[in-house]
N, CA, C and O atoms as CSV, one atom per row, in Angstrom:
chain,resi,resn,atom,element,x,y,z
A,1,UNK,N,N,0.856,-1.165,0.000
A,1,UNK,CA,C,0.000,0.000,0.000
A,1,UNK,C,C,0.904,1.231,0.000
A,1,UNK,O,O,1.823,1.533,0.761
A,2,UNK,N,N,0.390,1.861,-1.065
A,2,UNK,CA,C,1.381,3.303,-1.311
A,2,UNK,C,C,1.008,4.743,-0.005
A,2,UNK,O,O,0.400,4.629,1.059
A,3,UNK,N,N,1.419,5.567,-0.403
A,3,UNK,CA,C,1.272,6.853,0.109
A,3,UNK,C,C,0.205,7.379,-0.162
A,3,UNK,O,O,-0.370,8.048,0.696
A,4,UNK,N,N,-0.291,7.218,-1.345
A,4,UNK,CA,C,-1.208,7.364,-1.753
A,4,UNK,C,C,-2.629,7.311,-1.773
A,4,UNK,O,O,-3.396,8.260,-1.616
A,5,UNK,N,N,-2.998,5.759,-2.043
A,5,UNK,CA,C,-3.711,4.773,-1.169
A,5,UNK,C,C,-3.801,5.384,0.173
A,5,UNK,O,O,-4.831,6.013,0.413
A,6,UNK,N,N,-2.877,5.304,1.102
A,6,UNK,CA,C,-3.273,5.819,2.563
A,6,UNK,C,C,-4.119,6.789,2.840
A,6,UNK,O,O,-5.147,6.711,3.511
A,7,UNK,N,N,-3.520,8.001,2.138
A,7,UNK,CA,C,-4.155,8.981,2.033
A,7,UNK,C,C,-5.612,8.850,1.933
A,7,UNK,O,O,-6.439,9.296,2.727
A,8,UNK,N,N,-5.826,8.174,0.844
A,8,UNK,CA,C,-7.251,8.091,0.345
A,8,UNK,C,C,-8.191,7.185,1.588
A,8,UNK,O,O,-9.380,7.393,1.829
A,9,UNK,N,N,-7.522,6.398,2.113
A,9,UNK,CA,C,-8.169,5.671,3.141
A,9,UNK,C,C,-8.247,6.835,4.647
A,9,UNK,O,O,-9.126,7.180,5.437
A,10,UNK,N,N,-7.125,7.064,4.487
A,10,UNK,CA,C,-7.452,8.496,5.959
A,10,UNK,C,C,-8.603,9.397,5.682
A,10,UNK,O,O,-9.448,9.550,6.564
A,11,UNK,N,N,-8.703,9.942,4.665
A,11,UNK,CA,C,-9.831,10.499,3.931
A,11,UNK,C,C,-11.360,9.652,4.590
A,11,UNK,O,O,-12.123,9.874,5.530
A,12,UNK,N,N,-11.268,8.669,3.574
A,12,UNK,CA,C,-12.181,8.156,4.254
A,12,UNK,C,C,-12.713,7.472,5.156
A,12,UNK,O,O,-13.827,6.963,5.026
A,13,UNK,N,N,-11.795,7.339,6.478
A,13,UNK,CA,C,-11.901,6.967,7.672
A,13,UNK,C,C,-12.069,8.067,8.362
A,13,UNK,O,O,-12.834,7.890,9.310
A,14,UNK,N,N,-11.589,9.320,8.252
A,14,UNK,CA,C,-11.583,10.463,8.638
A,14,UNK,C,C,-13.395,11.120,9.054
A,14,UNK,O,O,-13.923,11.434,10.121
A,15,UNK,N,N,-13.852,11.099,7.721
A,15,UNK,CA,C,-14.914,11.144,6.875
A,15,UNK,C,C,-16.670,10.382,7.681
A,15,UNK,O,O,-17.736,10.845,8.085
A,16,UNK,N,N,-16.009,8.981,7.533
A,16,UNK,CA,C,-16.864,8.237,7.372
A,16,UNK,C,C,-17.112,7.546,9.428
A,16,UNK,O,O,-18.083,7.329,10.153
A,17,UNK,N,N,-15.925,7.474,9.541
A,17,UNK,CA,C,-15.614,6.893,10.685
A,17,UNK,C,C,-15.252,7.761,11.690
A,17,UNK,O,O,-15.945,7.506,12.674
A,18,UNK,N,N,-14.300,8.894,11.956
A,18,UNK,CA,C,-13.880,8.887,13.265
A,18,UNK,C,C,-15.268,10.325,13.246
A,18,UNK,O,O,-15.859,10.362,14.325
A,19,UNK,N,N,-15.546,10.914,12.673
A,19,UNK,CA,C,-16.207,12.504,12.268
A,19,UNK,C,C,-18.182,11.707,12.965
A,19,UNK,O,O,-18.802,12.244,13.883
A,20,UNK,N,N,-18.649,10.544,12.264
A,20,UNK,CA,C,-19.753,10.272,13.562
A,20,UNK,C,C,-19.523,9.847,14.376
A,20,UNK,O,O,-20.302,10.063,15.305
A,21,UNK,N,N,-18.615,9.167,14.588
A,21,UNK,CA,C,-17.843,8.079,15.896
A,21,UNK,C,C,-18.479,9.388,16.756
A,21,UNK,O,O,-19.661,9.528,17.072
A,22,UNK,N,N,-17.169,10.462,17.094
A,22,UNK,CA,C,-17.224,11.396,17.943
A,22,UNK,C,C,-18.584,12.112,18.314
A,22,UNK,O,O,-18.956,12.455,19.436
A,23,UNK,N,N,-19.294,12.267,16.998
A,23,UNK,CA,C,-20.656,12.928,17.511
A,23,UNK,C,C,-21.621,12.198,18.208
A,23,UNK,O,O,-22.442,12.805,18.895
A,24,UNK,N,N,-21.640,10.749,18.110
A,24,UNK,CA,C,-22.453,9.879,18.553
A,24,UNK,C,C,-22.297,9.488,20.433
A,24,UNK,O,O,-23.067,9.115,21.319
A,25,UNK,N,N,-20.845,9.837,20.323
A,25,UNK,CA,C,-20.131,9.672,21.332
A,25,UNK,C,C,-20.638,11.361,22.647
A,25,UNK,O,O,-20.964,11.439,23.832
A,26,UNK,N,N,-20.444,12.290,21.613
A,26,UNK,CA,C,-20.751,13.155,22.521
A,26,UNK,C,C,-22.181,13.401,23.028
A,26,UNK,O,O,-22.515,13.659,24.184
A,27,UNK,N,N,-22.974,13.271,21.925
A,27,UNK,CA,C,-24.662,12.748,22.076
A,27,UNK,C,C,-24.887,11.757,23.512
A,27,UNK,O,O,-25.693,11.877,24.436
A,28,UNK,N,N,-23.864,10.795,23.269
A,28,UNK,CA,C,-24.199,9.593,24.558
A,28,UNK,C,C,-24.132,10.683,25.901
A,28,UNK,O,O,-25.000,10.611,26.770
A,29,UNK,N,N,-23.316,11.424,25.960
A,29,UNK,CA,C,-22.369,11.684,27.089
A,29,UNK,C,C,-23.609,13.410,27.832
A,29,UNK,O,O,-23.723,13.927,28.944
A,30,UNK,N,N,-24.312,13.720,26.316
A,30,UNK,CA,C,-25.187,14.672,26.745
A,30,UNK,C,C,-26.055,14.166,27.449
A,30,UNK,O,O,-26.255,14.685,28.547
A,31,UNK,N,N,-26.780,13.093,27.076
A,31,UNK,CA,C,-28.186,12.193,27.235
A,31,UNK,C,C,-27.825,11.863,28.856
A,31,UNK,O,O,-28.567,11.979,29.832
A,32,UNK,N,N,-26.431,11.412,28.792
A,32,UNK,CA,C,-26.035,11.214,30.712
A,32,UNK,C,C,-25.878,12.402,31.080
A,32,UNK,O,O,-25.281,12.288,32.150
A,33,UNK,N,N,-26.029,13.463,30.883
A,33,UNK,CA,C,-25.762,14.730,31.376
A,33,UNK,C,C,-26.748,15.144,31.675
A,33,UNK,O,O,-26.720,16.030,32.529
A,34,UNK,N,N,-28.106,14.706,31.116
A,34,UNK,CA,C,-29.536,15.086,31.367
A,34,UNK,C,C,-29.933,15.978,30.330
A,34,UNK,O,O,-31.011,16.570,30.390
A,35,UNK,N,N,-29.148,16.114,29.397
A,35,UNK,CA,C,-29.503,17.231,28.095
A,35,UNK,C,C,-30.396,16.675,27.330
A,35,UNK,O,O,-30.235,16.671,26.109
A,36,UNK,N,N,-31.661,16.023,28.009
A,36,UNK,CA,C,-32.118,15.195,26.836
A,36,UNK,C,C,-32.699,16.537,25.540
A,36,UNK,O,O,-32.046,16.504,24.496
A,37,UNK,N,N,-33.591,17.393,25.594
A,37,UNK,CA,C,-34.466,18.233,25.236
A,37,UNK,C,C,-32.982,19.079,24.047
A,37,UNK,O,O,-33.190,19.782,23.058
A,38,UNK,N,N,-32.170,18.838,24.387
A,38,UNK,CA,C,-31.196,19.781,23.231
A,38,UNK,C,C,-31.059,18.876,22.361
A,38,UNK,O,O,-31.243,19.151,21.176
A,39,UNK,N,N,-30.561,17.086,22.926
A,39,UNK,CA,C,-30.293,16.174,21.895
A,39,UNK,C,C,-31.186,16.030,21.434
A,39,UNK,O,O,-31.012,16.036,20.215
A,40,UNK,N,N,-32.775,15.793,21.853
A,40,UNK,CA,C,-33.494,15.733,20.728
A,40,UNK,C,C,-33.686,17.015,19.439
A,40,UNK,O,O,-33.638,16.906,18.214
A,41,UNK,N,N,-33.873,18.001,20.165
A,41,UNK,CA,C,-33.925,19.227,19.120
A,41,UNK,C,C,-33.105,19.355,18.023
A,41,UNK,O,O,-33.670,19.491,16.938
A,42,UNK,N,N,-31.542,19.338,18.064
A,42,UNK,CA,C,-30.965,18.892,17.568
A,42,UNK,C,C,-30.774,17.948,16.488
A,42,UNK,O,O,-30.347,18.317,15.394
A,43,UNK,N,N,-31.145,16.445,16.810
A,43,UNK,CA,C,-31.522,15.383,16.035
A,43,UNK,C,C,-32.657,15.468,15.153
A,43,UNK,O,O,-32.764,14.832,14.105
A,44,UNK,N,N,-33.428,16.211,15.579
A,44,UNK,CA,C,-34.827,16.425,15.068
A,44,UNK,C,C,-35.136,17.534,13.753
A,44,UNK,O,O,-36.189,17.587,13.118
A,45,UNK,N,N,-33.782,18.484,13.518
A,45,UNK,CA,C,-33.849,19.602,13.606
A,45,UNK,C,C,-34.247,20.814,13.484
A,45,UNK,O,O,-34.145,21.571,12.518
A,46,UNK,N,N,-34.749,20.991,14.598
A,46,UNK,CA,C,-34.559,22.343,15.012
A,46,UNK,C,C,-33.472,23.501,14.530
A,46,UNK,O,O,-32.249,23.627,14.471
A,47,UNK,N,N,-34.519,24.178,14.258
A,47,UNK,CA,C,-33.059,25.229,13.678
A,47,UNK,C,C,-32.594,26.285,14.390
A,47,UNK,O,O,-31.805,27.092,13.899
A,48,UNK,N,N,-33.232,26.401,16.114
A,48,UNK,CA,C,-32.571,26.734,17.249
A,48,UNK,C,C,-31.493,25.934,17.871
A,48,UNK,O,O,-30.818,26.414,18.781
A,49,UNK,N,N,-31.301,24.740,17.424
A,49,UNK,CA,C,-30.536,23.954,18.194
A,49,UNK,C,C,-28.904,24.392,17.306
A,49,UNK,O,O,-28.573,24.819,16.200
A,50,UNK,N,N,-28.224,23.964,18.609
A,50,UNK,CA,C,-26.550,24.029,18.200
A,50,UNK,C,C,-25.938,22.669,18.481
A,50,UNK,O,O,-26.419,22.197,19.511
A,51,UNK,N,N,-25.165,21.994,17.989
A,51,UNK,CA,C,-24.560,20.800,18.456
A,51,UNK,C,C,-23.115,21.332,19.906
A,51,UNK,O,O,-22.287,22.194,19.613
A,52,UNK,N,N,-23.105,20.951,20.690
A,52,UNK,CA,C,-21.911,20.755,21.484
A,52,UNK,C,C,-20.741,21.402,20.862
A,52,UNK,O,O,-20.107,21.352,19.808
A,53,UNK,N,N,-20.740,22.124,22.151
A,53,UNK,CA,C,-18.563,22.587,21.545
A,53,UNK,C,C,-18.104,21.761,21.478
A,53,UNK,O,O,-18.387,20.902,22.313
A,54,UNK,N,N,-16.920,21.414,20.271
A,54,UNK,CA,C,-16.239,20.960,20.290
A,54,UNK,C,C,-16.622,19.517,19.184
A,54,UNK,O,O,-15.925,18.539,18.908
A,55,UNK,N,N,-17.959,19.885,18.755
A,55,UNK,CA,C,-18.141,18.118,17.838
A,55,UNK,C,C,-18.829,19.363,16.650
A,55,UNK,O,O,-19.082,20.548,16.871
A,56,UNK,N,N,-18.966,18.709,15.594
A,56,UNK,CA,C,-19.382,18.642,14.480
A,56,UNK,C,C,-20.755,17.600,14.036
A,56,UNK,O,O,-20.573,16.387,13.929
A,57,UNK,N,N,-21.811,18.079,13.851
A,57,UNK,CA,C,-22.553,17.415,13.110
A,57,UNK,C,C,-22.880,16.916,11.784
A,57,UNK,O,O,-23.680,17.623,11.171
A,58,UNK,N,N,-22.543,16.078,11.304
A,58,UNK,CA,C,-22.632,15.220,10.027
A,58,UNK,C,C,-23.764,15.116,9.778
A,58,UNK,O,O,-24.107,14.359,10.686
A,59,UNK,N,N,-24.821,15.352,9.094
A,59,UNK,CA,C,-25.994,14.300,8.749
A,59,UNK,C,C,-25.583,13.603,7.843
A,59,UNK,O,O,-24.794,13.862,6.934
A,60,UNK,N,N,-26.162,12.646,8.110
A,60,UNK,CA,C,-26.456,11.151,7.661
A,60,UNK,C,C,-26.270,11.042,5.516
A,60,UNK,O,O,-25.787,10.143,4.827
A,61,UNK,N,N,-26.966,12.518,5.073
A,61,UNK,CA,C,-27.739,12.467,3.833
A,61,UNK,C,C,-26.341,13.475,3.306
A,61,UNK,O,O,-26.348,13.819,2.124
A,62,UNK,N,N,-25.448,13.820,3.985
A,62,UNK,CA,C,-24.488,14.940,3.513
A,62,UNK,C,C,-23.056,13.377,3.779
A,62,UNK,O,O,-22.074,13.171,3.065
A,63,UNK,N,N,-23.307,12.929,4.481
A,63,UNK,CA,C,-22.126,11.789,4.023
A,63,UNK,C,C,-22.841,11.228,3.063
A,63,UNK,O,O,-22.338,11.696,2.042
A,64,UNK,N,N,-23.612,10.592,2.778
A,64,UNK,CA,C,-24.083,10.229,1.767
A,64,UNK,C,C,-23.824,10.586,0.041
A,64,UNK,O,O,-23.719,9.893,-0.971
A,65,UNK,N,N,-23.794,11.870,0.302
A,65,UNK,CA,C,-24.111,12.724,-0.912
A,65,UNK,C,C,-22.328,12.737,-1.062
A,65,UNK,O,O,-22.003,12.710,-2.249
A,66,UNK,N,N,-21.214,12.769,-0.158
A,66,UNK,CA,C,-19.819,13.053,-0.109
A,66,UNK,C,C,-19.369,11.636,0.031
A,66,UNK,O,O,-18.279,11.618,0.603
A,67,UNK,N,N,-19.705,10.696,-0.211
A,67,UNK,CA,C,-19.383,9.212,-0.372
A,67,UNK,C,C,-19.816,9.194,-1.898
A,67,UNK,O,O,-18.861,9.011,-2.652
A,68,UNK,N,N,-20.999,9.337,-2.494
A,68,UNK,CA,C,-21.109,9.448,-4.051
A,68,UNK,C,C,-20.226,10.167,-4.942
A,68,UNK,O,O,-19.885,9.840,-6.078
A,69,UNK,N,N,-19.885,11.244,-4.238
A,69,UNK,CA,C,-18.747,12.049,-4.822
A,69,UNK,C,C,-17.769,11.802,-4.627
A,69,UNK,O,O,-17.106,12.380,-5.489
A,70,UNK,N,N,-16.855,11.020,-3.709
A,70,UNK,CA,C,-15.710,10.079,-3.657
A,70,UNK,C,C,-15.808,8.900,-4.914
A,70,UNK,O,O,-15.130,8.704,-5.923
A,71,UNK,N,N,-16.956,8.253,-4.344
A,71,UNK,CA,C,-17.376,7.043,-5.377
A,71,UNK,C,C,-17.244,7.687,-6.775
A,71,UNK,O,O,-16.731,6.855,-7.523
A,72,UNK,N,N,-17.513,8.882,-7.441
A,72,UNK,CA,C,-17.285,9.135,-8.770
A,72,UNK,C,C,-16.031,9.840,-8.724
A,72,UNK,O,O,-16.173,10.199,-9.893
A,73,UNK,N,N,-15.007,10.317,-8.427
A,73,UNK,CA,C,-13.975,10.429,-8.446
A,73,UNK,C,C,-13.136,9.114,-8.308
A,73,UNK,O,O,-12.007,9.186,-8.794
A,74,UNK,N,N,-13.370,8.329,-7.925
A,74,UNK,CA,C,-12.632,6.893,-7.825
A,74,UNK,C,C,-13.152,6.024,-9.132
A,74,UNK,O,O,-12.578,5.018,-9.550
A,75,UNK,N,N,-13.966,6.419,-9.517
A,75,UNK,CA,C,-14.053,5.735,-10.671
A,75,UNK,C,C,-13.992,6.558,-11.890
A,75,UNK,O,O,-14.143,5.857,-12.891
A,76,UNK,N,N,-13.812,7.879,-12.162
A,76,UNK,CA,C,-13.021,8.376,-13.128
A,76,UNK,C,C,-11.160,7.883,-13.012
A,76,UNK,O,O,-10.448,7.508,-13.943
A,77,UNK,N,N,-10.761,8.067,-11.475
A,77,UNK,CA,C,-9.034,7.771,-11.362
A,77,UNK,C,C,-8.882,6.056,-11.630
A,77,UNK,O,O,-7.758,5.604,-11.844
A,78,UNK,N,N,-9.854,5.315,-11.608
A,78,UNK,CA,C,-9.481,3.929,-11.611
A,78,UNK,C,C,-9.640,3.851,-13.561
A,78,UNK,O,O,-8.858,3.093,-14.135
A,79,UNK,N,N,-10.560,4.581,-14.329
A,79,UNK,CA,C,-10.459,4.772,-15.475
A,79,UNK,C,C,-9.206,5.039,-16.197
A,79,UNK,O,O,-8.640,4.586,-17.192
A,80,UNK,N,N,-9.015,5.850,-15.411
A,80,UNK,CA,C,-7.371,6.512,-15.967
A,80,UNK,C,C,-6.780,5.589,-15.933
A,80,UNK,O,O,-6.460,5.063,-16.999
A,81,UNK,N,N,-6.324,4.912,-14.472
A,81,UNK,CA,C,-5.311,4.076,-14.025
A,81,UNK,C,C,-5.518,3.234,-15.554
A,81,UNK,O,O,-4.774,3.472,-16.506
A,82,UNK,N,N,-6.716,2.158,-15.623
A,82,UNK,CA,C,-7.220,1.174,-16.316
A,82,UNK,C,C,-6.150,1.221,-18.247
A,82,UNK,O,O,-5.472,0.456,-18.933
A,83,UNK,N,N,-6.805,3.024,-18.303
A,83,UNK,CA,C,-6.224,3.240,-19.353
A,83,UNK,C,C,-4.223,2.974,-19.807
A,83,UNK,O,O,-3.558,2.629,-20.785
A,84,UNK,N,N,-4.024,3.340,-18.587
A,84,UNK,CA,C,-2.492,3.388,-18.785
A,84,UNK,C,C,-1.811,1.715,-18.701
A,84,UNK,O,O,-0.694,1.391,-19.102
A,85,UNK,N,N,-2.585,1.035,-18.223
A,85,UNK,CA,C,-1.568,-0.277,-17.664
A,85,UNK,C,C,-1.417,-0.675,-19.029
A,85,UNK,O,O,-2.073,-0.595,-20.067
A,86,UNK,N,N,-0.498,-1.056,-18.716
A,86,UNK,CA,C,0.417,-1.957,-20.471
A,86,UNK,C,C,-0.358,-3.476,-20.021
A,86,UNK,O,O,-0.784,-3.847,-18.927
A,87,UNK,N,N,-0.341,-3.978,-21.011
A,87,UNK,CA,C,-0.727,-5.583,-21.479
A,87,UNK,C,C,0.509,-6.607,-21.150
A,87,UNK,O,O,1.555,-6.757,-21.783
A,88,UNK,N,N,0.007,-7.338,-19.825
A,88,UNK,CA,C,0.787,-7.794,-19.214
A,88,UNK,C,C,-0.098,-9.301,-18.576
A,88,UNK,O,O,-1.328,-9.367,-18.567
A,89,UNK,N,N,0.623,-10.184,-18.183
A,89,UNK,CA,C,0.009,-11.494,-17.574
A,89,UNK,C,C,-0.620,-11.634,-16.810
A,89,UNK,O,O,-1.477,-12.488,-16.585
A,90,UNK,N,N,-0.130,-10.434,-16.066
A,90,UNK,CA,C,-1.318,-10.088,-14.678
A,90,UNK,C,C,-2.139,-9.004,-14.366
A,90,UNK,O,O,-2.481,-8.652,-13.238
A,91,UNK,N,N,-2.486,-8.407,-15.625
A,91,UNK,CA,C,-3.026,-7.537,-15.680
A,91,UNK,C,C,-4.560,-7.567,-15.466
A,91,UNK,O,O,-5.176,-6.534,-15.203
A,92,UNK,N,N,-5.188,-8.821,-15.590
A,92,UNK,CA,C,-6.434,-8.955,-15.288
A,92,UNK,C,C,-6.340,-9.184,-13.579
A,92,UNK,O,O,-7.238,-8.683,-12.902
A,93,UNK,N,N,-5.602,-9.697,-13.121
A,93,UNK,CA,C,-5.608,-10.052,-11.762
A,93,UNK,C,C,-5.120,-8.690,-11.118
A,93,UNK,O,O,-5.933,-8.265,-10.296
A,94,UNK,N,N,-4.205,-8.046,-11.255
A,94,UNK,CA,C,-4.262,-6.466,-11.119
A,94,UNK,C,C,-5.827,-5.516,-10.815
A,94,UNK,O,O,-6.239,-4.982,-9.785
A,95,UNK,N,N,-6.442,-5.609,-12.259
A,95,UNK,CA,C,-7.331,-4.849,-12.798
A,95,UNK,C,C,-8.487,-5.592,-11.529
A,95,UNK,O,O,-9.111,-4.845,-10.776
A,96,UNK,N,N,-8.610,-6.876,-11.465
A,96,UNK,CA,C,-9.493,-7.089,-10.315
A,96,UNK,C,C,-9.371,-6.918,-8.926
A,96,UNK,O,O,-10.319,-6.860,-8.143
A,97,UNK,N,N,-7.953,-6.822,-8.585
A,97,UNK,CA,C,-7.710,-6.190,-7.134
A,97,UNK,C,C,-8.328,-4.968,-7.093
A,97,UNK,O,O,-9.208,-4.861,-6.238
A,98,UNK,N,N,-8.063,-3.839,-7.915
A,98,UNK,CA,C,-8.186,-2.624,-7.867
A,98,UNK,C,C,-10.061,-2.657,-7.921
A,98,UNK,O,O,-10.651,-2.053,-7.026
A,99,UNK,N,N,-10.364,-2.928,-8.325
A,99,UNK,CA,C,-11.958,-3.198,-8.079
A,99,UNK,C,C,-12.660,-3.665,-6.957
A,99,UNK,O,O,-13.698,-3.171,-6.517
A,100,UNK,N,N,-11.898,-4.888,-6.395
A,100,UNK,CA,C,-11.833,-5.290,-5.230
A,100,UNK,C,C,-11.617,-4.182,-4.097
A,100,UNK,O,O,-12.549,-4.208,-3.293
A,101,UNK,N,N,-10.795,-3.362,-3.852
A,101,UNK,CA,C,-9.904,-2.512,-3.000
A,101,UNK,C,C,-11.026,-1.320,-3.135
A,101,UNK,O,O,-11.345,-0.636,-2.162
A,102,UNK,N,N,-11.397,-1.204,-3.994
A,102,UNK,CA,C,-12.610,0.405,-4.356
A,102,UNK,C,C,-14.048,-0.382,-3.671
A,102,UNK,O,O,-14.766,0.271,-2.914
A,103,UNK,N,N,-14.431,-2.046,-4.064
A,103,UNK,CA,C,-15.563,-2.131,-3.595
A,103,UNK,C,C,-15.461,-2.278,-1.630
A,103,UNK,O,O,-16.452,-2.302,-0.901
A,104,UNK,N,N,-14.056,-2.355,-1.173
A,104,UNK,CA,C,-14.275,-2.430,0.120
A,104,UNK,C,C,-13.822,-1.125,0.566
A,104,UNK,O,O,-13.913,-1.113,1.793
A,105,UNK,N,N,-13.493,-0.312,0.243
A,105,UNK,CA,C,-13.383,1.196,0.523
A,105,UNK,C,C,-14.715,1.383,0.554
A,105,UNK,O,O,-15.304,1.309,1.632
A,106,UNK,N,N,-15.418,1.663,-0.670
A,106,UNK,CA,C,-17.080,2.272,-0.416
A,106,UNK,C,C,-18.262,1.203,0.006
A,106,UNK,O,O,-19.439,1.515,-0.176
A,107,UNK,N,N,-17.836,-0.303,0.680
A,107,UNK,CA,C,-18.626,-0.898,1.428
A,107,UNK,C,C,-18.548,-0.350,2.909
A,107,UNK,O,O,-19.489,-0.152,3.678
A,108,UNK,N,N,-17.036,-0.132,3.145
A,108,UNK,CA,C,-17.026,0.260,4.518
A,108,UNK,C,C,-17.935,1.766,4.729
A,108,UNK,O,O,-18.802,1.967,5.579
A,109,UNK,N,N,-17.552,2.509,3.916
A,109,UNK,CA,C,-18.148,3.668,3.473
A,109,UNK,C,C,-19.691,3.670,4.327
A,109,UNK,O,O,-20.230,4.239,5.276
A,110,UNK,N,N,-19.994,2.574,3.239
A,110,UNK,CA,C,-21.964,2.466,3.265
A,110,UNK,C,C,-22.192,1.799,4.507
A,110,UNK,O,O,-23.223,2.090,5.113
A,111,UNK,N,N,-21.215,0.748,5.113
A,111,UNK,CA,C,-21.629,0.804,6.353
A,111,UNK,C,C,-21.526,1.332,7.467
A,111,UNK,O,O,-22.013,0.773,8.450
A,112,UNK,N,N,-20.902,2.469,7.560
A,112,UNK,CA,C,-20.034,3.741,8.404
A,112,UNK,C,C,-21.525,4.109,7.947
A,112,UNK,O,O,-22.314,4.103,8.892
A,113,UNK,N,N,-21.862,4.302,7.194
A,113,UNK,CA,C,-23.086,5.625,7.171
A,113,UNK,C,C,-24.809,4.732,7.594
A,113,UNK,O,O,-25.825,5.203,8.105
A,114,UNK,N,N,-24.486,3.269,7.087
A,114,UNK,CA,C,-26.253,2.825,8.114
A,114,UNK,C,C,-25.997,2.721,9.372
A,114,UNK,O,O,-26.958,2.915,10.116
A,115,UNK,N,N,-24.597,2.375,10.039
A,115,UNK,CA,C,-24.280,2.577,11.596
A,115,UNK,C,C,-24.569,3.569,12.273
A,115,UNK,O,O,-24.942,3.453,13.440
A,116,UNK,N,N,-24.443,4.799,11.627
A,116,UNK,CA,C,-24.448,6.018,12.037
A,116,UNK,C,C,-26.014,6.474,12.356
A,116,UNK,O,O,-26.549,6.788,13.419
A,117,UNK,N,N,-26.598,6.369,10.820
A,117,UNK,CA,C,-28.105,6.544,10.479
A,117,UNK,C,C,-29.023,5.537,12.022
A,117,UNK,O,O,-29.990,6.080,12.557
A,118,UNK,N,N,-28.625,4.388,12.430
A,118,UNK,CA,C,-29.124,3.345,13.262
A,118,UNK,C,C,-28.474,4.116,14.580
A,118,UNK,O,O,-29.130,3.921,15.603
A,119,UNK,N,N,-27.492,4.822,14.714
A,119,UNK,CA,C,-27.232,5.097,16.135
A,119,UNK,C,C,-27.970,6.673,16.207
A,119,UNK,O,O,-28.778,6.906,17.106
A,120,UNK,N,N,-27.673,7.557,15.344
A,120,UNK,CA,C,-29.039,8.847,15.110
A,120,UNK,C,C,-30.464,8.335,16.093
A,120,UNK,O,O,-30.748,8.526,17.275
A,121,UNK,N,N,-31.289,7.475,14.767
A,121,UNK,CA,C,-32.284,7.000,15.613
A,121,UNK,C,C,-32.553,6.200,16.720
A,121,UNK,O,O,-33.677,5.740,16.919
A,122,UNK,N,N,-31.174,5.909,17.788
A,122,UNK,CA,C,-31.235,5.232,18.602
A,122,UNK,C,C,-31.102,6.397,19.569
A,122,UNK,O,O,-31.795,6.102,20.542
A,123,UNK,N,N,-30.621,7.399,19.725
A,123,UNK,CA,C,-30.286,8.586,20.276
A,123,UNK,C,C,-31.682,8.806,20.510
A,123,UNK,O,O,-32.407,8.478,21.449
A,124,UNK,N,N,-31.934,9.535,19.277
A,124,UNK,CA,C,-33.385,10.226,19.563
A,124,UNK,C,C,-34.399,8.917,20.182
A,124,UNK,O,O,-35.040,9.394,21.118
A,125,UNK,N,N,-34.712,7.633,20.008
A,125,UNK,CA,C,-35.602,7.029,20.588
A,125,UNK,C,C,-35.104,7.019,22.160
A,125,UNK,O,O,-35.871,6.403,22.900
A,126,UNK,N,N,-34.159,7.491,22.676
A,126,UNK,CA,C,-33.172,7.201,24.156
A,126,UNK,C,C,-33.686,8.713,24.787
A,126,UNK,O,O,-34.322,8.851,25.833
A,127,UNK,N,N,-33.277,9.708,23.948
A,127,UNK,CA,C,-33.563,11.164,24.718
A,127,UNK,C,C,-35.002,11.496,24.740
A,127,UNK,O,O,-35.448,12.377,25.476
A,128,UNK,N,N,-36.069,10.468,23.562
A,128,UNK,CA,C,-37.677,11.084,24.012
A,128,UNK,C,C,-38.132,10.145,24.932
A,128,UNK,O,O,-39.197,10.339,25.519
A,129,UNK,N,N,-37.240,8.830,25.194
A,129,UNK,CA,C,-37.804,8.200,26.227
A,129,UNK,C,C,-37.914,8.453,27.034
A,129,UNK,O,O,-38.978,8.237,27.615
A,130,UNK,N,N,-36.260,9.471,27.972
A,130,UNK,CA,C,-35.919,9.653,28.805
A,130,UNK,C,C,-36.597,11.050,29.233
A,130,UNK,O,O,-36.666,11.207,30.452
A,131,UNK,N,N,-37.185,12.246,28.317
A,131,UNK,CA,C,-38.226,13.391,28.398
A,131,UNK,C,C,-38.981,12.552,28.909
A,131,UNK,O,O,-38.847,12.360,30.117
A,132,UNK,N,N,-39.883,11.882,28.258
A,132,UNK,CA,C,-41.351,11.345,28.717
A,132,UNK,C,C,-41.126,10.768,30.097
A,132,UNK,O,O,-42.035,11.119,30.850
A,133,UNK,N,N,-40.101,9.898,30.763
A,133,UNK,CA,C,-39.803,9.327,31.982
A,133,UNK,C,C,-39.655,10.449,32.740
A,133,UNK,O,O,-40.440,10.318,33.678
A,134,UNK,N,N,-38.824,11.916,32.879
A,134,UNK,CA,C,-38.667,12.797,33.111
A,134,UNK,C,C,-38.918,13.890,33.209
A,134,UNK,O,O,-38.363,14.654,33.998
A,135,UNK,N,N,-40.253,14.335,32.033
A,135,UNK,CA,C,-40.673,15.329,31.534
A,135,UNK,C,C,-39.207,16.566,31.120
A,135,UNK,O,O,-38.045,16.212,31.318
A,136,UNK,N,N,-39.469,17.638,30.684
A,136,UNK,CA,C,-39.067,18.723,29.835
A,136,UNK,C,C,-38.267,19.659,30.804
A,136,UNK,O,O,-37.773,20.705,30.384
């Protein structure tokens, strides 16, 4: 694995993985804080609500939309690549790694983003439970 490659995987670990990791994480840590009424607003949104210093909110439909646009940039550069390789013995076994390597980049991708989408609505079903047990 090149320099290159890495890059592109930090990208999208960056992206996909550590960017909801953290928000999901700070969400947990509000909900124990008793913030239920912001996390829901928030989740819900409200366009009074602010997310937490210090995190960033992702929706769900904006990784989405920036995973398609990776996904078509990776398949214009795998075009290119495709174009240049010389005719060689292993060039089909090549040409299928590299297909291979793109379909588990944007599998992880897609499942970084229904994890996320499934922990969203696990949040909000946790903070209106905990209103209604609690009231407002």
């Amino acid at each position: 694995m090149n320099l290159k490659d890495m890059s592109y995987f930090l990208i999208l670990a960056f992206s996909f993985l550590l960017l909801p990791f953290h928000f999901v994480v700070t969400m947990e840590r509000e909900i124990a804080f008793g913030q239920y009424q912001q996390v829901l607003s928030l989740l819900t949104g409200s366009k009074l609500s602010v997310a937490p210093g210090g995190t960033f909110y992702p929706r769900s439909s904006a990784l989405a939309l920036l995973l398609v646009g990776f996904l078509a940039m990776s398949i214009e550069m795998t075009a290119r690549l495709s174009d240049h390789l010389m005719p060689g013995p292993y060039m089909n076994l090549f040409t299928q790694l590299v297909y291979l390597r793109g379909a588990l980049y944007f599998g992880l991708g897609i499942k970084c983003i229904l994890w996320y989408q499934r922990a969203l609505n696990e949040l909000k079903r946790e903070s209106l439970a905990h209103l209604k047990t609690f009231g407002a």
